[in-house]
C-alpha positions, 0 to 999 in steps of 0.5 A: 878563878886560878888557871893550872898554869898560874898555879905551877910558876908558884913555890910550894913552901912548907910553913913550919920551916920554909923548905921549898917544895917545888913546883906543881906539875899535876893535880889530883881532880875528883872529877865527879864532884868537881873538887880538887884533892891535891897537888902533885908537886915534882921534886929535883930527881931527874936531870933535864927530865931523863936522868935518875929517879922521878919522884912527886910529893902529894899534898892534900888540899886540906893542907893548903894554908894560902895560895899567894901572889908567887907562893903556895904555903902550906903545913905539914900532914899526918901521913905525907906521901912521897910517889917515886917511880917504883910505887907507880908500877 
């Protein structure tokens, strides 16, 4: 078993180009069926968490190729969604 905490020091990598991602600052449970469905992963909008524009990037857990050591891999969706702080309200 993985803890939240171990999952969040890992990268997320994208495998058709390597780009970083970012690291993991949620998760998105179905917690009637006790499944995860994605991670949330936080991108570098803000500067020390107050400055400029928050934006988290959804990646369905289907889309998760491996979780290693130290990275996350995984490939790219149909529809990949980009959360910022206007689509929240």
């Amino acid at each position: 078993m993985i803890t939240l905490s171990e999952l969040q020091i890992k990268d997320i990598i994208m495998v058709e180009d390597g780009r970083k991602l970012g690291n993991i600052t949620d998760l998105d449970i179905d917690v009637d069926k006790g499944q995860v469905l994605s991670l949330i992963i936080g991108t570098k909008g803000k500067v020390m968490g107050i400055f400029g524009k928050e934006e988290e990037i959804t990646v369905p857990w289907n889309n998760i190729v491996t979780i290693g050591s130290d990275v996350i891999l995984v490939r790219k969706g149909n529809n990949p969604r980009l959360f910022t702080d206007s689509d929240q309200n």
